[in-house]
C-alpha positions in Angstrom: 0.0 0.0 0.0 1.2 3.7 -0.5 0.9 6.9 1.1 -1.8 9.0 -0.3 -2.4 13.2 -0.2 -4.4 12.3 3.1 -1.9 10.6 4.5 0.4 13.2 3.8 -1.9 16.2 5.1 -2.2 13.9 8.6 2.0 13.5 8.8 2.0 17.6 8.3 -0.9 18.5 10.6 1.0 16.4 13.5 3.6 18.7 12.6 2.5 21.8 13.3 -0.2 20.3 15.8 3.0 19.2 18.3 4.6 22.6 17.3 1.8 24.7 18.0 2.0 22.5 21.5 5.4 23.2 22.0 5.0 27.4 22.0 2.0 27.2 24.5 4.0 25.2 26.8 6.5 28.3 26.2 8.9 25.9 24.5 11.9 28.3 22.7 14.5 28.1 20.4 15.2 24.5 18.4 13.5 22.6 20.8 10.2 23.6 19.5 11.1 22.1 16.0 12.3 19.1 16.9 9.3 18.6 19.5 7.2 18.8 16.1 9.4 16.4 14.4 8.8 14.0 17.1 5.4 14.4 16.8 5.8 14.1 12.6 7.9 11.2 12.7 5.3 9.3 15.4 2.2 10.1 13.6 4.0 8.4 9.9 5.2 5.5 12.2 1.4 5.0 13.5 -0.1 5.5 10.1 2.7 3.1 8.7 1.7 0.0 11.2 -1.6 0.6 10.1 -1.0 -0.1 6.3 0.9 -3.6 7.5 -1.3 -4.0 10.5 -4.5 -2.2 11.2 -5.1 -2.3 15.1 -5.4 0.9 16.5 -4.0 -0.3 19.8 -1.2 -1.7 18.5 -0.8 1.2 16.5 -0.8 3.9 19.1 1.4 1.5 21.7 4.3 1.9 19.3 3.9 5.1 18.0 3.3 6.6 21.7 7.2 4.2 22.4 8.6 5.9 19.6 8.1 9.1 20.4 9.2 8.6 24.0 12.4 7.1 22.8 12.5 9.9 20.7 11.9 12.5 23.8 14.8 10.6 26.1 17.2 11.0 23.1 16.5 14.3 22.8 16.8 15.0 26.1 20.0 13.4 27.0 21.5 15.3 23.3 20.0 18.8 24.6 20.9 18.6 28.3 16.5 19.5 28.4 14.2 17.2 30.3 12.3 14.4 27.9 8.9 15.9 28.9 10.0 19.1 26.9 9.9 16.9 23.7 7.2 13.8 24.6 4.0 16.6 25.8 4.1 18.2 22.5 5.0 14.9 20.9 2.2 12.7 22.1 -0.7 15.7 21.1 -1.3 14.2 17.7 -2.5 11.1 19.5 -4.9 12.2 22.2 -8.1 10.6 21.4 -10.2 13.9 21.1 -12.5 12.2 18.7 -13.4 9.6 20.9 -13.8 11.8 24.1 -16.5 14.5 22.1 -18.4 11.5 21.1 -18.2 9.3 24.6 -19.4 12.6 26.1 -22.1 13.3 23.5 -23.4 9.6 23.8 -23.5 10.4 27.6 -25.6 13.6 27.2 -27.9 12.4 24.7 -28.8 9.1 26.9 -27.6 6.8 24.2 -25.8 4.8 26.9 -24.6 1.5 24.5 -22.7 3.9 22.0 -21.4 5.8 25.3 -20.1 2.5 26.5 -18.9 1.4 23.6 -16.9 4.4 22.7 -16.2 5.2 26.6 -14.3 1.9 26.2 -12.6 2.3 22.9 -11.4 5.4 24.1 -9.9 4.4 27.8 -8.2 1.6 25.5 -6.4 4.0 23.5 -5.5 6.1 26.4 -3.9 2.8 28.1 -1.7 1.7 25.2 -0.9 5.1 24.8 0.3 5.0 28.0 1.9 1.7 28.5 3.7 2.6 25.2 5.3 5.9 26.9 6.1 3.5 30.3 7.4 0.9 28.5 9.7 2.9 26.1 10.6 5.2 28.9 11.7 1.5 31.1 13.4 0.2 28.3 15.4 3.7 27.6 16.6 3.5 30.7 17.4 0.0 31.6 19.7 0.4 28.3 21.3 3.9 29.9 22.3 2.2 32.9 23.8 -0.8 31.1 25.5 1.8 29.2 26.8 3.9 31.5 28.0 0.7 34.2 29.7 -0.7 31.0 31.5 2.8 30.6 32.6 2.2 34.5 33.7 -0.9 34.4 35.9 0.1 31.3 37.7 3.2 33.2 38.3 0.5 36.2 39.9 -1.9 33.8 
């Protein structure tokens, strides 16, 4: 499958959507461009799994890890803390769609769409989630194994 004009128009708008993020968090200088790339390169990788394998949960797990391994790099290569890079990062994937309509459902007493959408959406916002906590884990665990390995080299 290939990437059509809608595709493309969704990789842009989570450009400027994470960039926009970035300068109301007062972000400044560099930082706010490559919060927005983050944010580019995560929404491509979640559209991407889709075309090989379309679950949205999978989907926004490893697009949600990629983006926080993207934040921690950053991070540790700017001397700025990851959250300055994974807040506007992770905007493109808040599931806005799926909160207006849970809450319209709700409002409107049409309580089996609310629950089914009320669920849909808490499931995104877990593997969202677990995809940040997992990817921020794994980041780490490699950092330390890094850095001991460093140590033990200076010892030697």
């Amino acid at each position: 499958m290939m990437m059509d004009m809608h595709d493309v128009i969704q990789i842009i708008a989570a450009y400027f959507t994470s960039v926009s993020f970035a300068l109301l968090y007062n972000i400044r200088g560099n930082a706010v461009n490559l919060a927005g790339i983050g944010g580019m390169v995560s929404w491509a990788l979640y559209l991407g799994i889709g075309y090989f394998y379309p679950n949205e949960i999978v989907q926004y797990f490893f697009a949600a890890a990629l983006v926080t391994w993207y934040s921690e790099f950053m991070a540790r290569k700017l001397k700025m803390p990851a959250v300055v890079f994974l807040s506007p990062g992770i905007i493109p994937f808040v599931p806005g769609r799926g909160l207006y309509y849970t809450m319209s459902y709700a409002l409107n007493g049409e309580m089996t769409l609310f629950s089914e959408m009320g669920i849909e959406t808490v499931t995104i916002a877990v593997s969202i989630a677990a995809g940040i906590m997992a990817a921020a884990a794994i980041y780490r665990i490699v950092r330390g194994i890094e850095r001991f390995n460093k140590r033990k080299k200076r010892a030697a």
